[in-house]
C-alpha positions in Angstrom: -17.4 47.7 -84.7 -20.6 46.7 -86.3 -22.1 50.2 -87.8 -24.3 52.0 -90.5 -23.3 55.0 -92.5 -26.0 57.4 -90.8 -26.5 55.3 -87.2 -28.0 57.6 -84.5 -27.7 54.7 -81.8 -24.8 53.3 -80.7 -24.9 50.4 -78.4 -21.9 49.5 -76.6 -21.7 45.9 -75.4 -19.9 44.6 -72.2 -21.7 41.0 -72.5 -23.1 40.2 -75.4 -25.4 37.4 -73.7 -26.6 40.3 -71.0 -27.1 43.0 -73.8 -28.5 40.4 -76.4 -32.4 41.2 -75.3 -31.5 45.2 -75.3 -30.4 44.8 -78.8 -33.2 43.1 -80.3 -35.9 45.4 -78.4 -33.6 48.2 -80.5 -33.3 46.3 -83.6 -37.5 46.4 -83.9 -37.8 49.7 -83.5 -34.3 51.2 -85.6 -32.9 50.0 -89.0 -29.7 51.3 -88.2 -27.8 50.5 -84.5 -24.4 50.7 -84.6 -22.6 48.5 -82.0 -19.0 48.1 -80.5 -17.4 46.4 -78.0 -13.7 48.6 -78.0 -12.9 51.8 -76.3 -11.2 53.1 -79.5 -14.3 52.7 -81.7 -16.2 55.1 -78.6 -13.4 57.6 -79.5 -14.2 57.5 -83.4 -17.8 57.6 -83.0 -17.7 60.8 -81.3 -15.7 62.5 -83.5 -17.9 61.7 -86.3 -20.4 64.4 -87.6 -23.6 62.3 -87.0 -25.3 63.2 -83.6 -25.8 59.8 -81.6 -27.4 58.5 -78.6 -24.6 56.4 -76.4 -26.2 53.8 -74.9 -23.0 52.3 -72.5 -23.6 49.3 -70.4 -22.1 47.7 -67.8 -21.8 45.4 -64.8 -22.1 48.4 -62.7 -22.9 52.5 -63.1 -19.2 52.9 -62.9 -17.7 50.6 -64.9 -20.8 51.7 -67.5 -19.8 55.3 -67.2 -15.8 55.1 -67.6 -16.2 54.1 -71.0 -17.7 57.1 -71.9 -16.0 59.6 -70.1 -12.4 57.6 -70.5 -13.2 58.3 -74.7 -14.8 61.8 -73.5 -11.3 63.1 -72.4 -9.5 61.1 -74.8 -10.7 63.1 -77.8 -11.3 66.6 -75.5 -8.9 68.0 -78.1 -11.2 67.7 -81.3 -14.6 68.8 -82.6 -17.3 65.9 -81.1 -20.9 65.1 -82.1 -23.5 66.6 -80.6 -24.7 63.4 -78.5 -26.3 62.0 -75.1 -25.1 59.3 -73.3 -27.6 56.4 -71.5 -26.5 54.0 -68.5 -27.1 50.4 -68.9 -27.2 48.9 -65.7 -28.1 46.2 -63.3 -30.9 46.5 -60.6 -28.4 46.9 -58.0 -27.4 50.3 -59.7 -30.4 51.9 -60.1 -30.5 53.9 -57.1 -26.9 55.3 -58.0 -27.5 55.7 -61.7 -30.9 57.8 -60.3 -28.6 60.4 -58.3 -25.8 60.5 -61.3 -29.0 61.6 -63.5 -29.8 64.2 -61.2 -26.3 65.5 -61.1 -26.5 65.4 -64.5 -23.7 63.1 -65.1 -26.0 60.8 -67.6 -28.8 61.7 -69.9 -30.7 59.1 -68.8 -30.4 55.5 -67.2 -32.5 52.3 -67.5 -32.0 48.5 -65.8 -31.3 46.3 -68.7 -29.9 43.5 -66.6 -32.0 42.3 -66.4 -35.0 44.2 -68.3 -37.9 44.4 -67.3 -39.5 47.3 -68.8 -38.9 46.2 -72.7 -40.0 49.5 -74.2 -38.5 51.9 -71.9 -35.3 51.7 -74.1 -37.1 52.9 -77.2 -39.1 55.6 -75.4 -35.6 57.0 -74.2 -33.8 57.0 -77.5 -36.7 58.6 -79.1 -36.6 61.4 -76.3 -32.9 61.7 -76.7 -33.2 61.8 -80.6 -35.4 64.5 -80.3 -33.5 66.7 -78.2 -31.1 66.0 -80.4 -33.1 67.3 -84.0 -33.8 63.9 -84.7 -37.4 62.8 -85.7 -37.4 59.3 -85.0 -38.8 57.5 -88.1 -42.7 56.4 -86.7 -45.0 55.0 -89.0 -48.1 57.6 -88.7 -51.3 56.1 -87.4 -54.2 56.5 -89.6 -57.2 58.1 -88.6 -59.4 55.2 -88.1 -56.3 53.3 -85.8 -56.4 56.3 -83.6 -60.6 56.4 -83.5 -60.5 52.7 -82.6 -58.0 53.5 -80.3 -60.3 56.1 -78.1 -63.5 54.0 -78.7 -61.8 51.7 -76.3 -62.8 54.6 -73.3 -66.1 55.1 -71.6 -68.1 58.5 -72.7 -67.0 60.9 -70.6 -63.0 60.7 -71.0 -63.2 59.5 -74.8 -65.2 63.2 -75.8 -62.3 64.8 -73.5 -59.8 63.0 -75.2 -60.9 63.9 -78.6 -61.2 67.5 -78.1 -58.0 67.1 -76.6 -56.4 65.8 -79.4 -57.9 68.8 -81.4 -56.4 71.5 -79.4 -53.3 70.3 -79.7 -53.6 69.9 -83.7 -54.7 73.5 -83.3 -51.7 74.4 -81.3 -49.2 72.8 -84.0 -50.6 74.2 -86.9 -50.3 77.5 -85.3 -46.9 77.0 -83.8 -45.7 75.6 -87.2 -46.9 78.8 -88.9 -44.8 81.1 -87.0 -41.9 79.1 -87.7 -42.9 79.7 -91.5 -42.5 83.3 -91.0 -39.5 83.1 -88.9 -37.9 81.1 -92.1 -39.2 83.5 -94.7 -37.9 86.2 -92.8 -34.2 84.5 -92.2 -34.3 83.9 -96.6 -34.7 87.6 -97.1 -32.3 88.8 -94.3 -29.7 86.1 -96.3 -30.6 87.4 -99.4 -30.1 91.6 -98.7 -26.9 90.3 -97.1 -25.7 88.8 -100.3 -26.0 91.8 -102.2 -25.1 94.1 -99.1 -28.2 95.6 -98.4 -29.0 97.0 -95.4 -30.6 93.8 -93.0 -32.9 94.9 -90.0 -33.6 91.5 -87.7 -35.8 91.9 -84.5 -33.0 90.1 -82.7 -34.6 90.3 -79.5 -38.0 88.7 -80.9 -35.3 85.9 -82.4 -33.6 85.7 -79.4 -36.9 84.4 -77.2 -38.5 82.6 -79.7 -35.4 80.3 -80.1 -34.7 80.1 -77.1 -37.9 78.9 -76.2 -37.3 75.4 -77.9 -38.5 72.5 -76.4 -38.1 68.4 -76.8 -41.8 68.2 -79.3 -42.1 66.9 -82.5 -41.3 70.3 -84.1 -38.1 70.9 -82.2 -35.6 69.5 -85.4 -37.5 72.7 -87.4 -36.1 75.0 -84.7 -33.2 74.1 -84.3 -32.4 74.1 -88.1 -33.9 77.7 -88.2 -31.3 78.6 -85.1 -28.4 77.1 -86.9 -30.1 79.5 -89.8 -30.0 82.6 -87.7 -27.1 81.9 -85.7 -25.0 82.4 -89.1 -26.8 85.1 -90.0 -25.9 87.3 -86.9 -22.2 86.1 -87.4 -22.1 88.0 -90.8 -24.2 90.9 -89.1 -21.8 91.0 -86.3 -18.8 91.2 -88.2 -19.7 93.3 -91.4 -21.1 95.7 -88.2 -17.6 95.6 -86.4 -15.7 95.9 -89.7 -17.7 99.4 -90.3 -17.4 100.4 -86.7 -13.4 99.4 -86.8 -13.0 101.9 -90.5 -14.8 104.6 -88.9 -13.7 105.6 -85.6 -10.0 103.6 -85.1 -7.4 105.3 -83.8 -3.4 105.4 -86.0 -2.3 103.0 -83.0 -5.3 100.8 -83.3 -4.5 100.5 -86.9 -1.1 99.5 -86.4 -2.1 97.1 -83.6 -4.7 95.4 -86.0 -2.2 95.4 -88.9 0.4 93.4 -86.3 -2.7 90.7 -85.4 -3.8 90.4 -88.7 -0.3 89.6 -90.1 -0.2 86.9 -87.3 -3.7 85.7 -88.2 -2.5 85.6 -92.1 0.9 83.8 -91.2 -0.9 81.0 -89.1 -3.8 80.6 -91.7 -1.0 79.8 -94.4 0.0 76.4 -92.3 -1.5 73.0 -93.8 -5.0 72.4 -91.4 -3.5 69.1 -89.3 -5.8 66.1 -90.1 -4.6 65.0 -86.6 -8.4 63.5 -85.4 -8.5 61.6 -88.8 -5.0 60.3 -88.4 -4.9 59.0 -85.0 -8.4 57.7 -85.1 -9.1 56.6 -88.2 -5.8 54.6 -89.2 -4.5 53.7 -85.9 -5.2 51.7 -83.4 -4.9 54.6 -80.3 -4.6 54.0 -77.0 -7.0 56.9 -75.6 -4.6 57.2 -72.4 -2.1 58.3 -75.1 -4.5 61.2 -76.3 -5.0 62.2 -72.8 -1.0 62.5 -72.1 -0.8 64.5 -75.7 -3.6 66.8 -74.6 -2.5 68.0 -71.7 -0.6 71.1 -72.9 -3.5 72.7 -74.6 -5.5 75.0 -72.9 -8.4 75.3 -70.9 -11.3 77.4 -71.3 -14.7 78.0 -69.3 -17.8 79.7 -71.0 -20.3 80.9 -68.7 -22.8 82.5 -70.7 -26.9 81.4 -70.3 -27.9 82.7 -73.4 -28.1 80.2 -76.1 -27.2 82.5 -79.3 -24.7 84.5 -77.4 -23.0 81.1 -76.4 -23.0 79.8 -80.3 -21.6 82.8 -81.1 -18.9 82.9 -78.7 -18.1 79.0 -80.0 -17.7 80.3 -83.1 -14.9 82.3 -82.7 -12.9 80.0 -80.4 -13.3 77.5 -82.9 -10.5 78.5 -85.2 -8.4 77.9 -81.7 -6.3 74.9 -80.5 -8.4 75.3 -76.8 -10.6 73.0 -75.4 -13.6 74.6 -74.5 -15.8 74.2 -71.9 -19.4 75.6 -71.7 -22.1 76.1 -68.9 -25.2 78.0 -68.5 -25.7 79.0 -65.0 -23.7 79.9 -61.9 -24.7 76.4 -59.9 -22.6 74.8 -62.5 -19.9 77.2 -63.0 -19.5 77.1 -59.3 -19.3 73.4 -60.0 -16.3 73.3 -62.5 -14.2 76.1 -60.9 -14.1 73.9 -57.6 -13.2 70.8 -59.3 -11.0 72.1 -62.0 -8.5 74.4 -63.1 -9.1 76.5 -66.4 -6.6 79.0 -67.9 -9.3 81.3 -69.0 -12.6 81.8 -67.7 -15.0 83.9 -69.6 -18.1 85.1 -67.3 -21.6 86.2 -68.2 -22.4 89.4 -65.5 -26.3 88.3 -65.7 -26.6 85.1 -64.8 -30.5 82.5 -64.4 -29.9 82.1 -60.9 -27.0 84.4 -59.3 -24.9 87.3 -60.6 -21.5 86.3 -61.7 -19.8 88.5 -60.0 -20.6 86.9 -56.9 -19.1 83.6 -59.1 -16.0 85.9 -59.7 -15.7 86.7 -55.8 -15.6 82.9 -54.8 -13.2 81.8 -57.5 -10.5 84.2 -56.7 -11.0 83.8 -53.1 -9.1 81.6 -50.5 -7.4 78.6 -51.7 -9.3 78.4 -54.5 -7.7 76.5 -57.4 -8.5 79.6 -59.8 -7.5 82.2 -57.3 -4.9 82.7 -60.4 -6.8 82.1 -63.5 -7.8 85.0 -65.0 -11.5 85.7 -65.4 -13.0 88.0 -67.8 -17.0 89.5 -67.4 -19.0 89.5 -70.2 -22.3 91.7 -70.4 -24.9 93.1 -72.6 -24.1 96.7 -71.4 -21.5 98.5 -69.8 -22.6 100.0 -66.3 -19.7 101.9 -64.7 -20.8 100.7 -60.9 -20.8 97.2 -62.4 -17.5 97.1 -64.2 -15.9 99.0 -61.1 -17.3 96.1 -58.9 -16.1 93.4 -60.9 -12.8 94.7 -61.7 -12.3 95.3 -57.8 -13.4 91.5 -57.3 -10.6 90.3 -59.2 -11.7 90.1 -63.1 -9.3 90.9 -65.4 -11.3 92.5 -67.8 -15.0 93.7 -68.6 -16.4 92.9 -72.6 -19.5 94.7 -74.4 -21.0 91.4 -75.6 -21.1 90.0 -78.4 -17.2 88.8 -79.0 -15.2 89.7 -82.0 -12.8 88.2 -84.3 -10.4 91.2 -82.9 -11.7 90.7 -79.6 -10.5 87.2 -79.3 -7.3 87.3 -80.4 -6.1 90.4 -77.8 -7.7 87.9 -75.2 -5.4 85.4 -76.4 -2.7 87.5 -76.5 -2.9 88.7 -73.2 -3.7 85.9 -71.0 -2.6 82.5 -73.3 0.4 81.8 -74.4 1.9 83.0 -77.9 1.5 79.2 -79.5 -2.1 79.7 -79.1 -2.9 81.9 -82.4 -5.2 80.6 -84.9 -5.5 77.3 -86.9 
C-alpha cells in the first residue's frame, strides 16, 4: 500500500496500466492519494480515523463493488471512517453502475476505462470531500483572473453574471455570520457547563439550523459546530436525567440502578481489547475470517430521521459490542427489514415519508424475517392512542426520546443477551 499520513483519497487499483491515466489526472489535482492493490489494506483504511473517498475500480460494476463491501462486512465489528465509496468502471457498466447510484449502493460512479471525461474524477472527489467536511485545497483565483474570466461573455450575460456573483458573496457573508453566533453561543453554553451553571439552548432553533446543512463551501464549519453541539446536549441530557433520577426514583428503582451500575462498574474494569489494531495492523487477515468471527455479535437497526437525535443515540450504543445499523426514513427501513434479520430494531414513531408504525405492522406481519425481532418505538412525546396502537401492532416497547445511559442498558438487558453489557 502506497499511502500518506493524512490521504483523503484512496485509489484502489485492479490494473495498473487501465488505472494509470485515473491516477495521474488525481496526482495533479491532490498531493496526497493513497493507493492499494490488496483487500486487507481496504480493511485498514477504513478503520483508520481519517475520512476518505474510495475510489474502487474494476473490470466490471461488480467485481468493482465486492471489494468494498467484502472489507465493509469484514470490519462491521469496529468503529470505521466516515467515507464514500466511487465505481471505477468500464463503458459497458455504466448503465448498471447508473441504477446502483440510484439505489444508493455507490456514492458516485464514473467510466475510467477508458476515460473520457478527464476532469470528472476531480469534480467528484471534491464533491465527496465536501460532504465529507473536507475543503479541498483550491488555489483562490484573484480578482483580475476571475474579471478576465467574464470579459470573455457578451454584455448582457457578463452584467448578469457579475451581479450574480455579488449576491452570492452577499449570501455567504450573511450565512457565515450566523454561524459566528451559533459558535459564540455553543463557547458560553460549554463554559456555564463547566462551572455548573444553569445552560438554556434554543434546541429547536439548533436542531433546524443544523439540520439544514448542505454540500457548499461552508458545510466543514457546520458540521464542526454539530460535532460542537452534539456534545453539548450529551452533557445536558445526562446531568438533566441524573437530577430527574435523585428526585423522583422510587426504593426499587434505586436498587435496580445500584444492580446495573455494579454491572456497568465490573465490565468497565476489563482491559479495552485493541482487537481492530491487532488483527489489522500486525497481521495479515483474511477478511472472510472477520466475517466468521463476527457473526455472534449482534445486530441493531436505528430508524430515526433526525440527525441530532440519531448522533445521540450512537453515542450511547457506542460503549457496546453491537453493530449498528442506521437509516433515516421508512423507504429504507422497509428495505433492511426485508433483506435482513436484526436482533433489535429501534423505530422513530414520526417518520419523512410514512409513520413507523405502519413499518412496525409490516415487519411483524406474515413470514416476515423479523416477525420475531423485537422492535421498540421511539417518539418525541407520549400520546396514549399512539403507544396503545403500537403496542397492539407488535412493539415491544414505547421510549420518550432522547435515550439514556439507564435507558440502554434495561434495553439490553431485556431483549440481548447477558454478554452484551458494556465495554
Amino acid at each position: 500500500m502506497n499511502s500518506t499520513k493524512e490521504s483523503h483519497i484512496v485509489l484502489f487499483i485492479t490494473q495498473a496500466e487501465s488505472d494509470e491515466l485515473v491516477l495521474a489526472t488525481l496526482k495533479k489535482h491532490y498531493a496526497q492519494i493513497t493507493q492499494c492493490t490488496q483487500l486487507k489494506d481496504v480493511c485498514k483504511l477504513l478503520v483508520h480515523k481519517t475520512p476518505k473517498v474510495f475510489l474502487m475500480t474494476g473490470d466490471n460494476l461488480e467485481k468493482s463493488l465486492y471489494n468494498y463491501y467484502r472489507s465493509l462486512d469484514a470490519v462491521s465489528q469496529y468503529d470505521i471512517c466516515e467515507h464514500r465509496v466511487v465505481a471505477l468502471i468500464p463503458r459497458q457498466s455504466e448503465a448498471d453502475a447508473y441504477e446502483a447510484y440510484k439505489a444508493k449502493i455507490i456514492d458516485d460512479y464514473m467510466v475510467s476505462r477508458p476515460i473520457y471525461e478527464m476532469h470528472r474524477i476531480v469534480l467528484i472527489c471534491e464533491h465527496l470531500l465536501i460532504e465529507l467536511g473536507i475543503k479541498p485545497a483550491h488555489s483562490p483565483l484573484s480578482t483580475a483572473k476571475i474579471n478576465q474570466q467574464i470579459d470573455q461573455f457578451a454584455e448582457p450575460l457578463k452584467q448578469s453574471v457579475q451581479k450574480g456573483l455579488i449576491r452570492k458573496e452577499e449570501l455567504k457573508h450573511a450565512f457565515e455570520h450566523s454561524v459566528i453566533e451559533i459558535d459564540n453561543a455553543l463557547e458560553l453554553a460549554a463554559s456555564k457547563i463547566q462551572l455548573n451553571q444553569t445552560v438554556n439552548l434554543d434546541i429547536k432553533r439548533l436542531k433546524e439550523t443544523l439540520s439544514s446543512i448542505r454540500s457548499d463551501e461552508i458545510r466543514p464549519e457546520l458540521l464542526k459546530l454539530q460535532a460542537k453541539t452534539l456534545y453539548l446536549l450529551e452533557q445536558i441530557l445526562d446531568l438533566n436525567h441524573h437530577q430527574q433520577e435523585d428526585e423522583a426514583e422510587t426504593l426499587d428503582e434505586n436498587e435496580e440502578k445500584v444492580e446495573v451500575e455494579a454491572e456497568v462498574d465490573a465490565a468497565k474494569k476489563k482491559p479495552k481489547e485493541q482487537y481492530a489494531f491487532n488483527r489489522l495492523y500486525q497481521q495479515n487477515v483474511d477478511p472472510n475470517e472477520l466475517l466468521q468471527e463476527s457473526s455472534n455479535i449482534p445486530t441493531i437497526l436505528l430508524v430515526e430521521d433526525d440527525i441530532i437525535s440519531s448522533q445521540l443515540t450512537k453515542m450511547l450504543l457506542a460503549n457496546y459490542s453491537v453493530h449498528l445499523e442506521t437509516v433515516a426514513n421508512g423507504r429504507q427501513a422497509f428495505a433492511h427489514l426485508t433483506s435482513k434479520k436484526y436482533n433489535l430494531v429501534l423505530m422513530d414513531v414520526n417518520l419523512p415519508d410514512t409513520n413507523g408504525i405502519y413499518i412496525l405492522d409490516q415487519a411483524t406481519s406474515g413470514n416476515s424475517i423479523n416477525k420475531d425481532t423485537p422492535i421498540v418505538m421511539l417518539s418525541g412525546n407520549k400520546n396514549k392512542a399512539t403507544v396503545a396502537k403500537a403496542l397492539e401492532r407488535g412493539a415491544k416497547g414505547y421510549i420518550i426520546k432522547p435515550l439514556d445511559k439507564s435507558t440502554v442498558g434495561k434495553l439490553f438487558a431485556r431483549f440481548l443477551n447477558k454478554n452484551n453489557k458494556e465495554k
